[in-house]
Structure formats: structure tokens, C-alpha cells
N, C-alpha and C positions, 0 to 999 in steps of 0.2 A: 703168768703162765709161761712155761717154757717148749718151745718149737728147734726143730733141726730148720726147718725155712716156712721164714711166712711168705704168704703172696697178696701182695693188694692187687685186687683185678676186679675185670665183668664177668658176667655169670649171667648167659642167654637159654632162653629156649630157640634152639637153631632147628627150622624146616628145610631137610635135605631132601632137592629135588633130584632124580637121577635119570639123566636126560642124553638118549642114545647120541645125541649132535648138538653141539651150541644150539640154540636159535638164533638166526639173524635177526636185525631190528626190525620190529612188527610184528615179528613172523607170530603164529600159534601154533604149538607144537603138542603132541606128545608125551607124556612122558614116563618111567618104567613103573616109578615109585615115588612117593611121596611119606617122607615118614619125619616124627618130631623126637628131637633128641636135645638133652642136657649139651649144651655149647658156653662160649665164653671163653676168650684167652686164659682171663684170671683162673675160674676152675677149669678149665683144661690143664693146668700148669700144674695146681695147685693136683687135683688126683693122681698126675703124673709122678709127683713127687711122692705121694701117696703108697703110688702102686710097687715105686721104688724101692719100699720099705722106709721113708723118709716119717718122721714126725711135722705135722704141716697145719695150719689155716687159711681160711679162705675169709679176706677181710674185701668187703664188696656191699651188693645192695641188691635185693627182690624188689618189686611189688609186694602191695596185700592181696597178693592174688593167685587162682589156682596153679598158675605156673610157676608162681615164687615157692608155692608148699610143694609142688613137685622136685624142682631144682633141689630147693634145702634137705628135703630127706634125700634123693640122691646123693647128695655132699655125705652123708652121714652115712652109708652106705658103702661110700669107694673109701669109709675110716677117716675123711677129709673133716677138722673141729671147725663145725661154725658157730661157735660161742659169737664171735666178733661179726657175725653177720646183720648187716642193716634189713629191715623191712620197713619201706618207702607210704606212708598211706598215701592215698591219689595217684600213684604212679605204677604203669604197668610193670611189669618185668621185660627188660631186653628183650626183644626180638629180633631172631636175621635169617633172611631165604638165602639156601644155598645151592646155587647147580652145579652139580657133576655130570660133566660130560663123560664120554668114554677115552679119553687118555687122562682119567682120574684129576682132573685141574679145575680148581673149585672156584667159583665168582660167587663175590656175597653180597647184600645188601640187605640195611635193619636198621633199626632204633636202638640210643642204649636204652631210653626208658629210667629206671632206679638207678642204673650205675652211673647217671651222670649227674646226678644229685646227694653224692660223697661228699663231706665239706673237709674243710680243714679240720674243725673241731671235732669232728666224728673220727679222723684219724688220728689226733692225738690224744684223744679221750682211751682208744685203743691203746697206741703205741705207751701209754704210761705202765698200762696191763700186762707185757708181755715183753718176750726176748728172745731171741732166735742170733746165729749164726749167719743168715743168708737171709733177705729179701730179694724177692721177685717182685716186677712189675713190667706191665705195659704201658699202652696210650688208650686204652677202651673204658676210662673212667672218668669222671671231670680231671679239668687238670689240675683244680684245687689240691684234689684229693692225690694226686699223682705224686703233685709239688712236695705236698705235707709229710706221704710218706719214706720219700728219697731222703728228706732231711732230716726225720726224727732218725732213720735207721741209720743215718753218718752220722748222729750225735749219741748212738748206742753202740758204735762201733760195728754197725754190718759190713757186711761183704754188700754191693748191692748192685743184681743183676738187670738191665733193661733189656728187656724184648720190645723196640721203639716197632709196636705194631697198633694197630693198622695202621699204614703213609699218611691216611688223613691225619690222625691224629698228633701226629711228631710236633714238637716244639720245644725248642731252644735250651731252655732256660734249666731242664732238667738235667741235662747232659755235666753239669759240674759237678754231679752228687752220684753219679754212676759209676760205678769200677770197673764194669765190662758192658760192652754193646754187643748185640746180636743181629744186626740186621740182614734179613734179606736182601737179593737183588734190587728189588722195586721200593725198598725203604730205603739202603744203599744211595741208591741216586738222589731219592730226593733229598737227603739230607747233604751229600756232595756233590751234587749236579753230578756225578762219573757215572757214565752206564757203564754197570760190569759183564761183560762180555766174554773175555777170559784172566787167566794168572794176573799178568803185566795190569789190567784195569782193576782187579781187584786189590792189589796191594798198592795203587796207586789210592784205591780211594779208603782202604785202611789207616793207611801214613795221613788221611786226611781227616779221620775221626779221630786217631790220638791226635792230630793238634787243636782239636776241640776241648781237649784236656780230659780225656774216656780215657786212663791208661792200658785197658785190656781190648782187646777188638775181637770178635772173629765175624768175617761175613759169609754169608749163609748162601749156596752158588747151589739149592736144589741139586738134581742129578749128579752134578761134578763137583760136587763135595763142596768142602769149606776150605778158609785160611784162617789159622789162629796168627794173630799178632801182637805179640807180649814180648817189651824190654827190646823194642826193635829188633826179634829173632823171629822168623818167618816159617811156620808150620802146613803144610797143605795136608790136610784128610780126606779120604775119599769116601764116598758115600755107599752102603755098599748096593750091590745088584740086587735087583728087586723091580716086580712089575708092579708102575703104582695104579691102584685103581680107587684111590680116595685118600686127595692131599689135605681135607680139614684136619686142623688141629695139630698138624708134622713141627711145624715150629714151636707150638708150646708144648710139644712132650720132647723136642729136643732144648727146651727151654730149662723144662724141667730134671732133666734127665742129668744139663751141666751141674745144675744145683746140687744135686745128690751126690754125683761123681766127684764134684770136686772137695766135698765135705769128706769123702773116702780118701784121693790121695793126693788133695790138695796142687793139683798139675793143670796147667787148663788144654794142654795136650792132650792126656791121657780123656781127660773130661769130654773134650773133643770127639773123642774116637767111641767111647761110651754112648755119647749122645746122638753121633751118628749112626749106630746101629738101632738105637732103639727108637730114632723117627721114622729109620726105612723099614722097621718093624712096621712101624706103626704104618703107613700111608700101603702098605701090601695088603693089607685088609680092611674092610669096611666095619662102620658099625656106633661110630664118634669115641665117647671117653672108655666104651667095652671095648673098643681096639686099641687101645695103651696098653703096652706089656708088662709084665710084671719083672721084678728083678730076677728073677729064677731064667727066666726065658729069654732075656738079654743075656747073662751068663751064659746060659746055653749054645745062645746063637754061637760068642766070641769064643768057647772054648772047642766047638766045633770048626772055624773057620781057622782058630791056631793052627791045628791038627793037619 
């Protein structure tokens, strides 16, 4: 089967708590709402890619369980193919509580559940199946399975993009088979010890994931944009204006968003600038994978802000 971008990822049922104030430690609070939504870097990425107009799967792991049958027809739903999709017997589907404070900044905590029980053979029983262009990945699946598929998509020729998210997750050994890194701030540092702070620290600790051997960089600076760094040329994007009131999932539709863009004009600049409107799309409204935009409305935004 043929794909514009696969994604190997997790695929959670995420509980979004929305909570006027942090709570301090102890504390018992409050709180506005409590609602359960389809989460998961993998399909978050993967719909994004989706909504983009992209051709996509989502190669991951449920439970045999009600929230696995929920998740999967959602997948089918946002047009996302889960042909390649694992159902785990004995094991639940991911779970993660998420609070949102009111300057929209999200803390999470959960299980993978199914997604940590990916093996090696399970992804190249897939990858013999299928071809795409672009792989996506993170760190929110064993890292068998992580491993398996960085390597099968460098022996097919991918492009192959890491989202090293969540910090826990990151480890080493991937980073040979990557062609671009996306990290945040907080992933940033721990993968270079450099706290990024501004410009001067963040192309400090760019120059320090290409010598990890990642020839594409851009790190990911929330509010004050990004820096692309490709062939030692140094690109800064800004992020655009926008009040965020719900940061889940801004990285993997900006994840996804570079995917698509750069299968359009092949630039990781331009890709850049694409991706950054359509995370600040995203994080302006609530709602989880119904707040990804669709390509029309990305368009929209840019041809508006030309103007």
C-alpha cells in the first residue's frame, strides 16, 4: 500500500482536565470541566496529516477494549488508514490526565498501555506492506518498535522525521536514522544539556544536535517561534500572534503540518512557516484532534496575513 506519510506512534484516550489555577501540591481543587478525547502524539500527527489533505496511516497499538474501539473508528473518521493498526489482548489502551490551566499550558501524566507493546516484528511485518515518502515518529511507543521503524524507512528510502517527544522518552541510539529533529524547549535541553532561552542558546544547542549526526534541526521556541537549521544556514520563524488557551497536541500538528509542506515544496523553510501557522491555529482553540485545521484554513490564514 501506498501513503504520502506514515506515522508510527501512540494513540491515547486523553482526559482533559480544565482547571482555572495550577493546583499546588496537595492542594484539592476545582475544576471547569472534565472531558475525554482521542489523544496520542502518533494520531495526533497522523489526523494532522490527514486534515492536510495528506494520504496517511497510523501504525501503533489499542487495547481490546472500549476505548481502543472508540480511538479506531475515530482514526477512520478523521480519513486516517488503520489497516496497520495493532489490537493488544490484555492490555489496556493508553491513558493520560491532562491539565489546562488558564494560560492554556498543559501537564500530563498516563500510561502507554498497547503502545508500549509494538515489537520489532510487528513493524516489519508492516513496513514489508507499504511505502510512503515521509515517516513520522516519536518516543511514546516501546523503543523496539521506535528503533524498527527509523530503520526499515532508511532502508526504503524515507525522509524520516522525529518528534523526540515526550523528554522521558528520548534515547540515543535513534538519532542516526533521523533526517530532521523537532524538539521543543524541554526536549532541547535534555537531549544537549542547553537551556534555550533565547536566539544565541538556541543555535547553540542546534549546532549541537547536527553533531549528533540529525542533518536537519529546527527547535521548537513555543511563543517566539522556531529556528530552522539546514547546511549550516540559520532560518528564524516567527510564530504567529494568537491567544493560546489549549497547548495539547501544538507539536504534533506542527509535526505534522512539516510533513505535508515539505512533500509540497520540498523547503524546510517554507515547511517551517506552514507549520507554524497551523500549530498557532491550532493551540487558539480548544477541542483535541477537532481543533486541527484543515488545509483550506491554513491557506486562508497565510493568504490573509500576505495581504
Amino acid at each position: 500500500m501506498k501513503y504520502d506519510i506514515v506515522v508510527v506512534g501512540s494513540i491515547n484516550m486523553d482526559v482533559i482536565v480544565d482547571v482555572p489555577n495550577y493546583p499546588e501540591y496537595g492542594d484539592t481543587v476545582f475544576c471547569n470541566s472534565i472531558k475525554m478525547t482521542p489523544g496520542g502524539k502518533g494520531a495526533n500527527q497522523a489526523v494532522t496529516v490527514a486534515s492536510l489533505g495528506k494520504s496517511t496511516c497510523l501504525v501503533g497499538a489499542v487495547g481490546k477494549d472500549s476505548a481502543g474501539t472508540q480511538l479506531l473508528d475515530n482514526l477512520i473518521f478523521k480519513s486516517v488508514d488503520t489497516a496497520h493498526m495493532l489490537e493488544i489482548e490484555g492490555e489496556g489502551s493508553g491513558t493520560f490526565v491532562c491539565l489546562i490551566d488558564n494560560t492554556g499550558e498543559n501537564t500530563m501524566a498516563g500510561t502507554k498501555g498497547a503502545n508500549d507493546k509494538i515489537t520489532e516484528a510487528d513493524i516489519n511485518r508492516v513496513f514489508e506492506q507499504i511505502e510512503a515518502k515521509i515517516l513520522l515518529i516519536q518516543m511514546e511507543t516501546s523503543r523496539e518498535s521506535i528503533l524498527a521503524a527509523a530503520k526499515a524507512a532508511k532502508a526504503k528510502g524515507m525522509y524520516v522525521i522525529l518528534d523526540p517527544a515526550p523528554a522521558e522518552g528520548i534515547f540515543e541510539e535513534v538519532f542516526q536514522y533521523a533526517d530532521l529533529i523537532l524538539p521543543n524547549k524541554q526536549e532541547t535541553e535534555r537531549i544537549t544539556g542547553i537551556e534555550v532561552t533565547d536566539r544565541e542558546t538556541a543555535l547553540e544547542a542546534a549546532k549541537k544536535l547536527r553533531s549528533l549526526g540529525i542533518p536537519d534541526v529546527i527547535v521548537k521556541m513555543a511563543e517566539n517561534g522556531s529556528l530552522v537549521y539546514q547546511n549550516e544556514e540559520v532560518n528564524w520563524i516567527d510564530s504567529i500572534k494568537v491567544k493560546a488557551v489549549d497547548t495539547v497536541g501544538a507539536g504534533d500538528c506542527f509535526a505534522g503540518a512539516i510533513a505535508c509542506a515539505l512533500l509540497d515544496t520540498n523547503n524546510l523553510v517554507e515547511a517551517a512557516k506552514f507549520a507554524s501557522v497551523a500549530a498557532g491555529i491550532k493551540v487558539s482553540r480548544t477541542g483535541g484532534q477537532d481543533a486541527i485545521p484543515t488545509l483550506k484554513e491554513v491557506q486562508e490564514y497565510i493568504a490573509v496575513a500576505s495581504n
